[in-house]
C-alpha positions in Angstrom: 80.0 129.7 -57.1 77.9 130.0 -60.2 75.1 127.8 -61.3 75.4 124.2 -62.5 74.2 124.1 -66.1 70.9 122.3 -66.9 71.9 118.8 -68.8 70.8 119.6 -72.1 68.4 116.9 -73.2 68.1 114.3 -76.1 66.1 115.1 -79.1 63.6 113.5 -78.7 62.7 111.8 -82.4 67.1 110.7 -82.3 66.0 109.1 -78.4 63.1 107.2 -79.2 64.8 105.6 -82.4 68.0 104.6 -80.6 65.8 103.0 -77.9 63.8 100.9 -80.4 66.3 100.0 -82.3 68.2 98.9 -79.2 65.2 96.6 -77.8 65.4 95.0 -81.4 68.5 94.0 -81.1 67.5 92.4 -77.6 64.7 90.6 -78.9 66.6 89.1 -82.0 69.3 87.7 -79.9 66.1 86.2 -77.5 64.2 85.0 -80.3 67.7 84.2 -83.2 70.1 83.8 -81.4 72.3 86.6 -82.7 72.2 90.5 -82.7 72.0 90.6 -86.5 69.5 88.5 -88.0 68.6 88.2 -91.8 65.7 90.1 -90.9 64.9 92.4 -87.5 61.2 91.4 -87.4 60.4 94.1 -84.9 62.6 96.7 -86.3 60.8 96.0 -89.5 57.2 96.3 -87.6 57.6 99.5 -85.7 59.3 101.6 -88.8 56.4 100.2 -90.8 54.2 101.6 -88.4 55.7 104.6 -87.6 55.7 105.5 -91.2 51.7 104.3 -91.3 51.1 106.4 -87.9 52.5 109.6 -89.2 50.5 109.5 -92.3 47.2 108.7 -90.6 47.7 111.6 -88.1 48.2 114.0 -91.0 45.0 112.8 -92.6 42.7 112.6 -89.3 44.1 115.6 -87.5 45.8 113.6 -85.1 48.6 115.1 -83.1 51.5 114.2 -85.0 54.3 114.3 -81.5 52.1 112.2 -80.0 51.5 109.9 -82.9 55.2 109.7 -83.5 56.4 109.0 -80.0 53.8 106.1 -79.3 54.5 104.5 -82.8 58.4 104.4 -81.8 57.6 103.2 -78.2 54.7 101.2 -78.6 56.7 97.6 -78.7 59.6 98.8 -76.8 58.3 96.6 -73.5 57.8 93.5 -75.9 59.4 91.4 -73.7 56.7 92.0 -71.1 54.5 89.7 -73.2 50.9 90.5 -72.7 51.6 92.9 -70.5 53.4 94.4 -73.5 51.3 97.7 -73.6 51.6 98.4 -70.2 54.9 98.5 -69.5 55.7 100.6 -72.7 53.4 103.0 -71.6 55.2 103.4 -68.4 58.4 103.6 -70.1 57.6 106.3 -72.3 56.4 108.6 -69.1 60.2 107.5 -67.8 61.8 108.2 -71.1 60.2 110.9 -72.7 61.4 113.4 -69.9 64.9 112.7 -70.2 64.0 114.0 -74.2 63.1 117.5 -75.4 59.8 115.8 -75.9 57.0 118.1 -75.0 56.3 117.0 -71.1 52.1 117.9 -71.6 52.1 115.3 -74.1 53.7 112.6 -72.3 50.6 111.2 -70.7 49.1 111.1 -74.4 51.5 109.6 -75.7 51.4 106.8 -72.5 47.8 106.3 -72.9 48.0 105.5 -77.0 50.7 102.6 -76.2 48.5 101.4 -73.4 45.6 101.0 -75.9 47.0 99.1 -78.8 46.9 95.7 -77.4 44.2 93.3 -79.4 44.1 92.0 -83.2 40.4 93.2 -83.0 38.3 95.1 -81.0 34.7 94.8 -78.9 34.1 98.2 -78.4 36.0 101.2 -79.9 38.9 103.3 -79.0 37.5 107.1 -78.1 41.2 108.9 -78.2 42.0 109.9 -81.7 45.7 109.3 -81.0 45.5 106.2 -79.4 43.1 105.1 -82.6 45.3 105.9 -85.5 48.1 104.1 -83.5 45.8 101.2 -83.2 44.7 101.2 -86.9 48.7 101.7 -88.2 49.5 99.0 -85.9 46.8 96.7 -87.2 47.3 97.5 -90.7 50.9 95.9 -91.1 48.7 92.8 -89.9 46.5 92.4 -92.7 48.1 92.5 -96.0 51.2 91.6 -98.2 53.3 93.5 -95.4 51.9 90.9 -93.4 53.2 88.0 -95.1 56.4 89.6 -96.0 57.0 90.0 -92.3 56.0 86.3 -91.6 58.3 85.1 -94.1 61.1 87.3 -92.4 60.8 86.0 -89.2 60.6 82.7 -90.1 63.3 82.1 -92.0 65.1 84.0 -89.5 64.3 81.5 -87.2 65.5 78.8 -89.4 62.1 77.7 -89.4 61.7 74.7 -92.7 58.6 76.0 -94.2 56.9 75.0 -97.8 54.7 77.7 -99.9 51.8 75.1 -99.3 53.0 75.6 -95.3 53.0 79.2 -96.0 49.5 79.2 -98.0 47.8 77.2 -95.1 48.8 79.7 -92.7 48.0 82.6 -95.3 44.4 81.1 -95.4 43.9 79.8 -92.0 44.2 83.6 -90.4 40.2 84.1 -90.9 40.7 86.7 -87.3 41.7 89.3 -90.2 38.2 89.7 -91.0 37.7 91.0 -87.4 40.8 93.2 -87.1 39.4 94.8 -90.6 35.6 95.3 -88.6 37.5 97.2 -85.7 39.4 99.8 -87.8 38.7 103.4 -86.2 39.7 106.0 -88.6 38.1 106.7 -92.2 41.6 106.1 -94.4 42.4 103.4 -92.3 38.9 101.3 -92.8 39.7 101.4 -96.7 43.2 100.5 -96.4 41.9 97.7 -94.6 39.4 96.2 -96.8 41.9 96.3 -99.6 44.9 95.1 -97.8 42.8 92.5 -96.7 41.9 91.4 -100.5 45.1 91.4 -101.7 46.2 89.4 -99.1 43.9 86.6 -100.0 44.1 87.4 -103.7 47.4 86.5 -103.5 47.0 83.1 -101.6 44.8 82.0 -104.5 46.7 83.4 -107.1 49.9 81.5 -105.7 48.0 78.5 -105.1 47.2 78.8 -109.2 50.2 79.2 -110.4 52.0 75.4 -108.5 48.9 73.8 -110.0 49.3 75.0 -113.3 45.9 76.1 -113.3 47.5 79.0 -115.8 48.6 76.3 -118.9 45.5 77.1 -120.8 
């Protein structure tokens, strides 16, 4: 008899993507009530940060696989709550094999989803990968993504909200300030601060314009 024929495996990039996008679909009918909400919150989040992970591991010298993988997979165990990074980390080292992923970069790409837990940080990360995934993750925090985002998931929710509900919230996140303090990476420190400016730039702007503070 001849030899059975090694199961080809998944591409790796198609793999991680369906994965995601299928855990998405699980949280919006947890947290909507229905697979297809006006707006995937998490879908939203982890393509935003995929997009700011791979840029930020071009401009550090970051391993781009690695990068890549943990952005995809780094929410993928959201339902674990806290416990969040974790169990995405072990998922990838129980995913990733069954891909055409590179299996000596598995554990990197593990140990970068186990790290990005926290809006801020005491101490610093010391693996570049697990950093820029930290600071891409922590960026889509901080600015006008940010309240984009918010306003997605809230109306998705069918949450009643006000713009003065919205510009209370806008102004009452002061733990920015700390999330800016704990970026890692160069690019990612001045995307930051500026992010961060707009963000309340646009609170007082907004707040401006309802009181007419622009008849003059």
């Amino acid at each position: 008899m001849g030899k059975k024929k090694a199961k080809k495996k998944l591409p790796w990039r198609t793999a991680v993507q369906e994965a995601m996008l299928a855990a998405t679909i699980r949280e919006a009918i947890r947290r909507y009530g229905t697979s297809n909400p006006p707006f995937n919150y998490r879908w939203e989040h982890v393509t935003t940060i995929v997009t700011l992970a791979a840029k930020l591991a071009e401009m550090t010298g970051a391993d781009r696989d690695v990068v890549e993988a943990a952005a995809w997979l780094h929410d993928i165990r959201k339902d674990a709550g806290d416990d969040h990074p974790r169990a995405g980390a072990e998922f990838a080292r129980q995913f990733l094999p069954q891909t055409d992923f590179p299996s000596k970069k598995i554990e990197r790409v593990a140990q970068a989803i186990a790290d990005h837990m926290g809006l801020w940080r005491d101490e610093p990360l010391t693996n570049l990968e697990s950093q820029v995934l930290w600071d891409a993750d922590k960026l889509s925090k901080i600015g006008l993504t940010a309240v984009f985002h918010w306003l997605g998931h809230d109306l998705s929710k069918g949450k009643p909200r006000s713009t003065a509900d919205f510009i209370q919230r806008g102004r009452a996140a002061d733990w920015q300030k700390k999330t800016v303090a704990s970026m890692h990476t160069k690019p990612a420190k001045k995307a930051a601060k500026a992010r961060l400016k707009a963000f309340n730039r646009l609170w007082d702007e907004l707040e401006a314009e309802l009181n007419g503070d622009d008849l003059v």
